[in-house]
C-alpha positions as CSV (number, residue, x, y, z in Angstrom):
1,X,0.0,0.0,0.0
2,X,1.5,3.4,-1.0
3,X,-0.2,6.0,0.3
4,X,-3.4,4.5,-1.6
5,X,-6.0,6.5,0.1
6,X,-4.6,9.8,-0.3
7,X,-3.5,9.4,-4.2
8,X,-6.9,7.3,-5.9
9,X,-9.5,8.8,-5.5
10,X,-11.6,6.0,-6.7
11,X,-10.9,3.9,-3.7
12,X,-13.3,4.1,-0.3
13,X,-12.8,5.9,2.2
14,X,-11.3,3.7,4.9
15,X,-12.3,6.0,7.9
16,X,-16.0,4.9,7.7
17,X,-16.2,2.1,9.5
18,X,-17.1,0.0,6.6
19,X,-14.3,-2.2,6.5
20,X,-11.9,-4.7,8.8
21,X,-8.9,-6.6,6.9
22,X,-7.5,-9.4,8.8
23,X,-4.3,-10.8,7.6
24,X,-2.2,-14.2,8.2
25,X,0.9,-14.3,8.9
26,X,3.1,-16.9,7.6
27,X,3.1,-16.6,3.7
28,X,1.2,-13.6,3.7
29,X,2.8,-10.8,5.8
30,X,5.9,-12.6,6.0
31,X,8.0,-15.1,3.3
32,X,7.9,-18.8,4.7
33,X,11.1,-19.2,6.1
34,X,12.9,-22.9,6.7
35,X,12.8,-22.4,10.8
36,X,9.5,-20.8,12.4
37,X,11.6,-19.1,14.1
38,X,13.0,-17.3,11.1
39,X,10.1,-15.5,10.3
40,X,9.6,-12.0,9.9
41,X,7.7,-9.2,8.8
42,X,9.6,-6.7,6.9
43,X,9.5,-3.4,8.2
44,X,7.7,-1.5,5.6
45,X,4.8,-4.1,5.4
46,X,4.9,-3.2,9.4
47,X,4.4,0.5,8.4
48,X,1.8,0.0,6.2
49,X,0.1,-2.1,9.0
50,X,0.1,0.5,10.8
51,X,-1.3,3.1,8.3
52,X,-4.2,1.2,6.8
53,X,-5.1,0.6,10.7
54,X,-5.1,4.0,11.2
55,X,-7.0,4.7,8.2
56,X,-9.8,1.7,9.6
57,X,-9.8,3.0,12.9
58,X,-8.5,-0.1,14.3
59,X,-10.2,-2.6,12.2
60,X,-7.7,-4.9,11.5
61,X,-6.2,-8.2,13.0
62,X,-3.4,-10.7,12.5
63,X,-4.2,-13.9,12.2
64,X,-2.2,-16.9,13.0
65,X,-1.5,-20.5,14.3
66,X,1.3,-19.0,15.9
67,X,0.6,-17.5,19.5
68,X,-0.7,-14.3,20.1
69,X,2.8,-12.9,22.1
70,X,4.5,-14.3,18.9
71,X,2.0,-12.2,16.5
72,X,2.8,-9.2,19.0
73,X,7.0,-9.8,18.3
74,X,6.5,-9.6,15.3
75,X,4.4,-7.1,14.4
76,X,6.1,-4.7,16.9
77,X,6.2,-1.8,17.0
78,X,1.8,-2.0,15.9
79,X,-0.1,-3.5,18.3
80,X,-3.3,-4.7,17.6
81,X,-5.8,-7.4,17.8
82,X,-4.8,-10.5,16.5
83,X,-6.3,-14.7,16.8
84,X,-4.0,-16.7,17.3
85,X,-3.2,-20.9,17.7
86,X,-6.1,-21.5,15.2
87,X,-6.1,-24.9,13.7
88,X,-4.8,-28.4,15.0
């Protein structure tokens, strides 16, 4: 996301409570690595967690088999809500 909202004006506004995006972690927000403990998420994908959650008031989440303090280390410095230790 690059500045989306403020350069296309034929997207939605984001700040009318219309919308929540919840995103996985592992493949999605971050490569699959060889070690789970690898695992990252690159800064700028953090920044532009941070943005579009500002731009949903708050509406978004992480979502993950991993646990939730795991979610939280990686995601730092955003803090949000998040599901974790889905699935069997």
């Amino acid at each position: 996301m690059t500045q989306a909202a403020d350069t296309h004006a034929r997207y939605p506004t984001l700040s009318g409570g219309q919308y929540a995006f919840f995103f996985d972690v592992d493949g999605t927000l971050a490569a699959i690595q060889s070690r789970p403990e690898a695992v990252f998420i690159p800064e700028q994908v953090i920044a532009q967690l941070q943005q579009l959650s500002a731009l949903s008031q708050g509406a978004l989440a992480l979502v993950s088999g991993r646990p939730i303090e795991q979610l939280d280390a990686l995601a730092a410095p955003w803090y949000g809500p998040a599901a974790g230790v889905h699935g069997c």
